[in-house]
C-alpha positions in Angstrom: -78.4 25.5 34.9 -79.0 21.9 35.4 -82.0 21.9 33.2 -80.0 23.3 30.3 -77.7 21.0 31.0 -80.3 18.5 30.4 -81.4 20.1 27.4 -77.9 20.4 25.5 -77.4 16.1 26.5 -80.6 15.6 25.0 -80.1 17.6 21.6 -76.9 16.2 21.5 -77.9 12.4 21.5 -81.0 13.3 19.1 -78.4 15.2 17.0 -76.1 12.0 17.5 -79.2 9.8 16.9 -79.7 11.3 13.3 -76.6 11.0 12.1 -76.3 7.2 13.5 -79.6 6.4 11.3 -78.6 8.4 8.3 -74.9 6.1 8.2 -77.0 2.6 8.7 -80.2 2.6 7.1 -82.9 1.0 9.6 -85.9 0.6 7.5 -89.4 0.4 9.2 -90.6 -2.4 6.8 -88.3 -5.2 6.6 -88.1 -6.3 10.0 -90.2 -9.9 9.2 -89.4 -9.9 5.7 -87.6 -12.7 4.1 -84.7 -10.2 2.1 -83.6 -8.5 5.6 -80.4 -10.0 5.9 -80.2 -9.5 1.7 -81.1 -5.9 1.8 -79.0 -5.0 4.8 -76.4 -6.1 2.9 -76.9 -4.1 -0.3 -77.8 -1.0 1.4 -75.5 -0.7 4.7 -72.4 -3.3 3.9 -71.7 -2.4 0.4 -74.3 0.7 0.0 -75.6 -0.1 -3.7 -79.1 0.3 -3.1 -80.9 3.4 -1.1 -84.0 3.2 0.5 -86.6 6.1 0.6 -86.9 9.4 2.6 -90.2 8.0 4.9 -87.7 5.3 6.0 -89.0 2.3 4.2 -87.1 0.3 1.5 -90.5 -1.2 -0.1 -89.2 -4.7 -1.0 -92.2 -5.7 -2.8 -92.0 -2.7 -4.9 -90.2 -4.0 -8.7 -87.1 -2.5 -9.5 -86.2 -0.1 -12.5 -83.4 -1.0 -15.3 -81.5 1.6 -14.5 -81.9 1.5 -10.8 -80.7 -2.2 -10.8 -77.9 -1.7 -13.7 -76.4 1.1 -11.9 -76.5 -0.9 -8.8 -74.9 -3.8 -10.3 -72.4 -1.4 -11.9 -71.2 0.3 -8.4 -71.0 -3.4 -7.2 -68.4 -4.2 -10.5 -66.4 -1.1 -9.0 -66.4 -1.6 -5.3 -65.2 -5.3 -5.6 -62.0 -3.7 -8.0 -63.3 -5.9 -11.2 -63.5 -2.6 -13.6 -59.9 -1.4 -12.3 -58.5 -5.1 -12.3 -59.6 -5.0 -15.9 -57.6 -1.3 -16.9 -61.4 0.3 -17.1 -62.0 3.7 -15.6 -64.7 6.3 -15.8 -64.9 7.8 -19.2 -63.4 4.4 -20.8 -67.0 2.5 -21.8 -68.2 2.7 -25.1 -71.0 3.8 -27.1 -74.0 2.6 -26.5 -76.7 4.1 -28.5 -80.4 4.6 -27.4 -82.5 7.2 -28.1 -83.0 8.1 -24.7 -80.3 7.4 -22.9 -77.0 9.5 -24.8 -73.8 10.7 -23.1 -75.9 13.7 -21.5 -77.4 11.4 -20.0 -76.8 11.8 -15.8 -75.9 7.7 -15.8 -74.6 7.7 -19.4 -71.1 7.0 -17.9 -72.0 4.3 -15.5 -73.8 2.7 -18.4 -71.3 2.8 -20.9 -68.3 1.0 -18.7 -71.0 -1.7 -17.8 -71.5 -2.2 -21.6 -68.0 -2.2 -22.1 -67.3 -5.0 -19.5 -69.5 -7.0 -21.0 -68.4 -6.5 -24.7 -64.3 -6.8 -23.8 -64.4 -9.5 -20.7 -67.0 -11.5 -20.4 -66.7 -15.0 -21.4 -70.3 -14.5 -22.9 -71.3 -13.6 -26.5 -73.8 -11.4 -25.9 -73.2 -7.5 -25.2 -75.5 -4.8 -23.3 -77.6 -3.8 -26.1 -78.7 -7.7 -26.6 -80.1 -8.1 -23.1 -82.1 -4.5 -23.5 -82.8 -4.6 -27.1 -84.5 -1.9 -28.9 -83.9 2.4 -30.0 -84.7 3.0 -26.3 -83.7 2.1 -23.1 -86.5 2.6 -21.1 -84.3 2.9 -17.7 -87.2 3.8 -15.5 -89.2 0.1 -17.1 -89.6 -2.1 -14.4 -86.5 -4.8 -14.9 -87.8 -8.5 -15.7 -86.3 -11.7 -14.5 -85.2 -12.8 -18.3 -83.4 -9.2 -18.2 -81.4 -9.7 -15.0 -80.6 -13.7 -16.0 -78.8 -12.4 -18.8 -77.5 -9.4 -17.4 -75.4 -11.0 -14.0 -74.8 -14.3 -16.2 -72.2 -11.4 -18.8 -70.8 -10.2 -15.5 -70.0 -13.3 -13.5 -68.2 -16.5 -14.2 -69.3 -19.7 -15.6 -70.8 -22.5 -13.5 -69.6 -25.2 -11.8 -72.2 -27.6 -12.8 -74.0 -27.5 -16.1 -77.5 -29.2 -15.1 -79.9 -29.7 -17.2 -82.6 -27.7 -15.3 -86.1 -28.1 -16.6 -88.9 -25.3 -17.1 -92.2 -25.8 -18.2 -92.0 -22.4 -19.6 -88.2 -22.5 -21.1 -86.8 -24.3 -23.7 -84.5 -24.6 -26.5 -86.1 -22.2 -28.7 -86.1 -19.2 -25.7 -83.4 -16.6 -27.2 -80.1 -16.7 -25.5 -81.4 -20.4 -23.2 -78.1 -21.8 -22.6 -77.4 -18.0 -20.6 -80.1 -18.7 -18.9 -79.6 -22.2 -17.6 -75.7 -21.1 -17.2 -77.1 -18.1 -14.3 -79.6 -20.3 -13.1 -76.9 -22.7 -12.2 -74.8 -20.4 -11.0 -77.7 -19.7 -8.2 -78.5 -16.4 -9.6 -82.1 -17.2 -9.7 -84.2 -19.7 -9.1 -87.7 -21.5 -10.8 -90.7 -21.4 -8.8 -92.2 -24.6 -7.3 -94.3 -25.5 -10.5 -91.9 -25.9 -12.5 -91.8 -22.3 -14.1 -89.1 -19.9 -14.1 -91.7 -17.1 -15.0 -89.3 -15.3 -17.2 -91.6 -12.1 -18.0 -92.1 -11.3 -14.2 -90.3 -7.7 -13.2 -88.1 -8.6 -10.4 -88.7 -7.3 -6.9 -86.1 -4.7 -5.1 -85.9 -7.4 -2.4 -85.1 -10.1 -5.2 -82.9 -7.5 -6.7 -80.8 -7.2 -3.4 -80.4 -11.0 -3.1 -79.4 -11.4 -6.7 -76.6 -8.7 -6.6 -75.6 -10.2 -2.9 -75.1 -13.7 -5.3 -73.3 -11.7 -7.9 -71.0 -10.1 -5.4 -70.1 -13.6 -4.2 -69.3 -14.7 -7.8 -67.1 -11.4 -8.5 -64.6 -12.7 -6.0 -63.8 -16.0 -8.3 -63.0 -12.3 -11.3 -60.7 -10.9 -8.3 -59.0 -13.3 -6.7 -55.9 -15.5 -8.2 -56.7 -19.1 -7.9 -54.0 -20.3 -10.4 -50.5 -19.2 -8.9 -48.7 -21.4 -7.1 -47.7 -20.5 -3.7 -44.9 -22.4 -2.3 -45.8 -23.5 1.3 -42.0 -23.3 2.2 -41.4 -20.0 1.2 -40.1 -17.4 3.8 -43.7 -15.3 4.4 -44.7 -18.4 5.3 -42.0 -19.6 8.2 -42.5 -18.8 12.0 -40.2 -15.7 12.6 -39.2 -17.3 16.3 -40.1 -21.3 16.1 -39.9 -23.5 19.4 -40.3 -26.9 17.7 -41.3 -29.9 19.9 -43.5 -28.8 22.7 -43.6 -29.3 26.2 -46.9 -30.9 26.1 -45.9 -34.9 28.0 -42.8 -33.4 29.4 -43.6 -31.5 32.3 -41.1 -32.5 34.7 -38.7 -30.6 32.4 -40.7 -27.7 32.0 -37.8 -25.5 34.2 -35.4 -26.6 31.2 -38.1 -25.9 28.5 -38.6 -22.1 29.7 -34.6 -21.9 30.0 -35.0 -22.4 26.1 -37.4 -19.8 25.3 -36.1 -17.6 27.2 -32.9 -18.4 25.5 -34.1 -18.0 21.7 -36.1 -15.3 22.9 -33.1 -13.0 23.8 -30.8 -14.7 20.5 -34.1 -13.0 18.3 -34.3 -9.8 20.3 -30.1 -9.8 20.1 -30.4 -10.3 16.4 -33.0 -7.9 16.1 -32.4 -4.4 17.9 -28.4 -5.6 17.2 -27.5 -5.4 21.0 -29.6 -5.9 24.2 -29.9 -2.3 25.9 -28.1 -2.3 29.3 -31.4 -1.2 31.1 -33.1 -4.3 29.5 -30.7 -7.1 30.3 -32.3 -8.3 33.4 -35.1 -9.3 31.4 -33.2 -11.6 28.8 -30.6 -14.1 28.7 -27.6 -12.4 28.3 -25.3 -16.3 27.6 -28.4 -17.6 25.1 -25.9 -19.9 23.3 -24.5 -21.2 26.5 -27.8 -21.9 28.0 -28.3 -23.8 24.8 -25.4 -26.0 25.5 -26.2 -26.7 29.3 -29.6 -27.7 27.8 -28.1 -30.1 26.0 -25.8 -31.7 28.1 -28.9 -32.1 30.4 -30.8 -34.1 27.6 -33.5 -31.5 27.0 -36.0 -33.1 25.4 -36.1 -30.3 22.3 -33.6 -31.7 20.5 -34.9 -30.3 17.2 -35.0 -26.9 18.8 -32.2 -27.0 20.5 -29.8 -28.1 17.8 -30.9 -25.9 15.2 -30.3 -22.6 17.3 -26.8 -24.0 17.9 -26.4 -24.6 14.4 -27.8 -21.2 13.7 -26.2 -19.2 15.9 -23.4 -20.4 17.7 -20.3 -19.3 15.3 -17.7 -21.3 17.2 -18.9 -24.7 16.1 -16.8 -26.3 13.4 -18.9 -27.7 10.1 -18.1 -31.1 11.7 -19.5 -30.2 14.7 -23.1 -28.7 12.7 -23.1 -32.2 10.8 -23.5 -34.1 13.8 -26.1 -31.9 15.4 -28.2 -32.1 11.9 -27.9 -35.7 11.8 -29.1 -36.0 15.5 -32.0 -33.6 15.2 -33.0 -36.1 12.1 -32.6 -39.5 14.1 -35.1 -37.5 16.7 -37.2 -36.2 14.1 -37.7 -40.1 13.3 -37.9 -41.5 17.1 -40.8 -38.8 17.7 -42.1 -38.7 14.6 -46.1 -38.7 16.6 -44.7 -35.5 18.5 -46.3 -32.2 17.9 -42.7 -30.1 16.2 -44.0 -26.5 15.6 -41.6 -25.2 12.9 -40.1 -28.2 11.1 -40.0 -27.3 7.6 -37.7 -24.6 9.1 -35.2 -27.3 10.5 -35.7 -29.4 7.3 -34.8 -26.0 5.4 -31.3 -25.7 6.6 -31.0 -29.8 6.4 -29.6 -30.2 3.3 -26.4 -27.9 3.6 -24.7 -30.5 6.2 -26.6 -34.1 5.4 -26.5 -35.7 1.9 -30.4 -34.9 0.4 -30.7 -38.8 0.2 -30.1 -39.5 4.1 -32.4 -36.7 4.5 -35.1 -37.9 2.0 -34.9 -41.5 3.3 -35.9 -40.3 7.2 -38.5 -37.8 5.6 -40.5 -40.3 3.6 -40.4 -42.9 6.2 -41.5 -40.0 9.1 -44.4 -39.4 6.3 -45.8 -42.7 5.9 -45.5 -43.5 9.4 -46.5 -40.4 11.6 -50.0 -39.9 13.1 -49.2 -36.3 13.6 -51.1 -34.0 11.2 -48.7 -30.9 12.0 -45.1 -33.1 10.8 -47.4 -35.4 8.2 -48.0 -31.3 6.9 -44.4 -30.5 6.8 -42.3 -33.6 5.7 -45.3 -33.7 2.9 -44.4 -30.4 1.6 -40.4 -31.0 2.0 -41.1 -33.4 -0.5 -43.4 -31.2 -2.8 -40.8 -28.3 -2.9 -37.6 -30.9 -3.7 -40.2 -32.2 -6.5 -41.0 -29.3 -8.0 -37.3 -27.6 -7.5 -36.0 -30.5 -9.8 -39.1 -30.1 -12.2 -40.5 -33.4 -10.8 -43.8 -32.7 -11.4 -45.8 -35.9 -11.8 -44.4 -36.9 -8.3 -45.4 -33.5 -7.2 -49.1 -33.5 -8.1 -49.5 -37.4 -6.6 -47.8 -36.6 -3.7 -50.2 -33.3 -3.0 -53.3 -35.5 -4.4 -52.0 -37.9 -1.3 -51.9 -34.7 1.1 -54.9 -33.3 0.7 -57.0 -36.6 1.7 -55.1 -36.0 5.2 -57.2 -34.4 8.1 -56.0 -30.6 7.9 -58.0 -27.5 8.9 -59.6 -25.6 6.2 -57.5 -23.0 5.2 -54.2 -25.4 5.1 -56.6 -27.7 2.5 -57.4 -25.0 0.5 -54.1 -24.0 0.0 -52.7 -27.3 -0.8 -56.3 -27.5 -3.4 -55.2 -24.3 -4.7 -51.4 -25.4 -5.5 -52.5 -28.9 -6.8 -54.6 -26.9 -9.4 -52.3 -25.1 -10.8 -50.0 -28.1 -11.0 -52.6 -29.9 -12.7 -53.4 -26.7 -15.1 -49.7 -26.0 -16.0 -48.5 -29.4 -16.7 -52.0 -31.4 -18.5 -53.8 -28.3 -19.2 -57.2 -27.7 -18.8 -59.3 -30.3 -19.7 -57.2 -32.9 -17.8 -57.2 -30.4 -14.8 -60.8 -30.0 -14.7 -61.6 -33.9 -14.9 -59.6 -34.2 -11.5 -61.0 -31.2 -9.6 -64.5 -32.6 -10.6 -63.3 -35.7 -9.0 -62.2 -34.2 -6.1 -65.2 -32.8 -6.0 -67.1 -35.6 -5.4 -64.6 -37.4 -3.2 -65.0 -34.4 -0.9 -69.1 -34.7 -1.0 -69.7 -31.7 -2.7 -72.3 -32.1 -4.8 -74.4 -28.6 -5.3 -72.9 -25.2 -5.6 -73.3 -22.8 -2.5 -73.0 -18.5 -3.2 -71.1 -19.0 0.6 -69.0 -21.8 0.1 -66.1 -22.7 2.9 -62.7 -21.9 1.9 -62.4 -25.9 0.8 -65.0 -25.4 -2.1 -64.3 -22.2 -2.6 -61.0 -23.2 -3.6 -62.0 -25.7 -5.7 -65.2 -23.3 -7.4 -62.2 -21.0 -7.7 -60.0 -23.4 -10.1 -62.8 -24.8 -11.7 -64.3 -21.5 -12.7 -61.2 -19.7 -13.6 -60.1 -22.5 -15.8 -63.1 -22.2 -18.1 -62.9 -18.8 -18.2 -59.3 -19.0 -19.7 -59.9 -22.0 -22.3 -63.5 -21.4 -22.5 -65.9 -24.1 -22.8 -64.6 -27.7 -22.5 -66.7 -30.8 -22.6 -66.5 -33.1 -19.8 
């Protein structure tokens, strides 16, 4: 019995085994090749491109028209860019060769290709330019002048227009200024004499590192780089903020749990609608008292502790809440170097019990003068969102153009980028627009284009590109 035990754990893990390898392809001759990483990702992240039935993907192998434009085309769907653009199966047009008609097995796949590149490309050319001729050909080896032209009417135009030189390019080369366009866009590169060796059939190695390139470009299509996202609206705001921490405070640390413990229970309160009776050993059952104790003991969160009063306690008089406002904004400016998680959520209830002016006059002095990051973030964008809620927009543009030279993290920068952008789109337009985010650019050091760019150029590769697309080609 225990040696068919044995047996039946054995088949099981080969059975296992098979269908592990037949989910991830492993293939037995990329291992020291330079596309691994590329061809991994084309045939196990976003399964475009299939290896063979021995096991092997054969990267040195060139790769058919077809093969590569249906790959290209499943890429166009997976990223959402035909379905983004109202196309569906059955919607392409005609596209007439002699060998490839719509019996054809890939006719379909073909057609909404053609039909992308005809209806939303920023290019002039269509499908039947790049493979000219009565036939097709799909199982002709694909050349490198072929796929140049091919991703360049499927991705977006580039960031820099460099003058690239090729011994074996020039003016008179049909359809050049594509070529130079995808070569900037790091499609493709020349070889290190100078040649771009347009003739040569491209590799199914080369192919997967050119569509991993083009996927990278299809996010610019997908995503929406010129809406403006107000970084004071509610998605944004901490659903339970604490404020000032306890951080250079710990002899009050007893006081500073009272607190949370306190705001905790006025959330869960507010939330569930009453604390169960099983449950109220575990929370404050007096929150709003608590709060008061705190403050006649001279907690140090005075922020915190004042807006949950304001908040929540019902019993104060609108005297009373003007008087905690205006003490929670004298704070704000005696620790204006203090770490206050949350402000913009004090500052958003500030204006209904101080005059906007009082409030105004503490916020651009705390903005100017702070060494915080975190409150240099938040009374920065108080002042953005009263610009641009009384249509102020010049001051709202200089005043994020000043924000965004501040030390943030990443994702904060690119958001502010990303808002700036659009300012700088809606109210100059384009040209004007583009002129500044080339200067940023530069004052940001970023001086060639990268197919895995951080979220800071990404943003700014995002605006850029998007812009041409919708005004089409400016000179700059």
């Amino acid at each position: 019995m225990k040696k068919i035990g044995k047996i039946i754990i054995i088949i099981a893990i080969s059975v296992l085994s098979i269908h592990i390898s037949t989910a991830i392809g492993v293939y037995n001759d990329i291992d020291n090749h330079w596309s691994k990483e590329y061809v991994n990702w084309a045939t196990n992240t976003v399964r475009i491109l299939d290896g063979f039935e021995d096991g092997s993907f054969r990267p040195d192998e060139s790769i058919s028209r077809i093969d590569f434009a249906l790959a290209l085309d499943d890429l166009m769907y997976k990223k959402g860019i035909y379905s983004e653009a109202g196309l569906y199966s059955g919607s392409g047009e005609n596209i007439a060769y002699k060998d490839i008609d719509s019996n054809h097995w890939a006719y379909g796949e073909l057609a909404l290709l053609a039909t992308f590149i005809s209806d939303y490309s920023d290019t002039d050319i269509t499908f039947m330019d790049i493979f000219k001729g009565e036939s097709f050909n799909p199982n002709s080896a694909i050349n490198r002048y072929e796929v140049l032209l091919l991703t360049r009417a499927v991705t977006t135009p580039p960031i820099d227009n460099n003058n690239v030189y090729f011994i074996d390019v020039d003016n008179n080369t049909l359809y050049y200024d594509l070529i130079i366009e995808s070569v900037n866009n790091g499609i493709l590169k020349g070889y290190s004499d100078e040649t771009l060796r347009l003739d040569n059939n491209i590799t199914r190695a080369e192919a997967a590192t050119v569509l991993k390139r083009v996927g990278s470009d299809l996010e610019y299509f997908s995503d929406s780089f010129l809406v403006y996202k107000d970084s004071l609206s509610n998605e944004d705001r901490l659903e339970l903020p604490l404020f000032q921490s306890s951080e250079g405070h710990d002899e009050e640390a007893e006081l500073h749990q009272k607190f949370i413990d306190a705001v905790t229970s006025i959330h869960y309160s507010n939330f569930v609608g009453h604390i169960p009776y099983d449950e109220r050993h575990l929370y404050d059952m007096t929150p709003i008292e608590t709060l008061w104790e705190l403050k006649n003991e001279n907690y140090f969160n005075v922020i915190g502790n004042n807006y949950y009063l304001i908040k929540y306690d019902d019993s104060i008089v609108l005297e009373r809440k003007v008087e905690l406002m205006e003490e929670g904004l004298q704070h704000l400016f005696n620790n204006m170097d203090s770490n206050i998680e949350g402000l913009s959520e004090f500052l958003s209830i500030a204006s209904e019990y101080v005059p906007i002016e009082d409030i105004n006059t503490i916020i651009e002095t705390t903005y100017n003068e702070t060494n915080n990051s975190q409150t240099k973030l938040e009374t920065g964008l108080y002042s953005i969102s009263n610009h641009i809620a009384n249509e102020e927009f010049d001051e709202g543009i200089n005043a994020y153009k000043n924000l965004i030279g501040f030390d943030f993290n990443n994702n904060i920068k690119s958001q502010l980028i990303r808002n700036y952008g659009y300012l700088l789109f809606s109210n100059y337009g384009a040209e004007a627009a583009l002129k500044e985010l080339y200067e940023l650019r530069k004052e940001m050091g970023i001086n060639t284009y990268s197919s895995s760019p951080e979220p800071v150029e990404y943003a700014i590769n995002g605006l850029i590109k998007q812009m041409l697309m919708k005004s089409g080609s400016i000179s700059l």
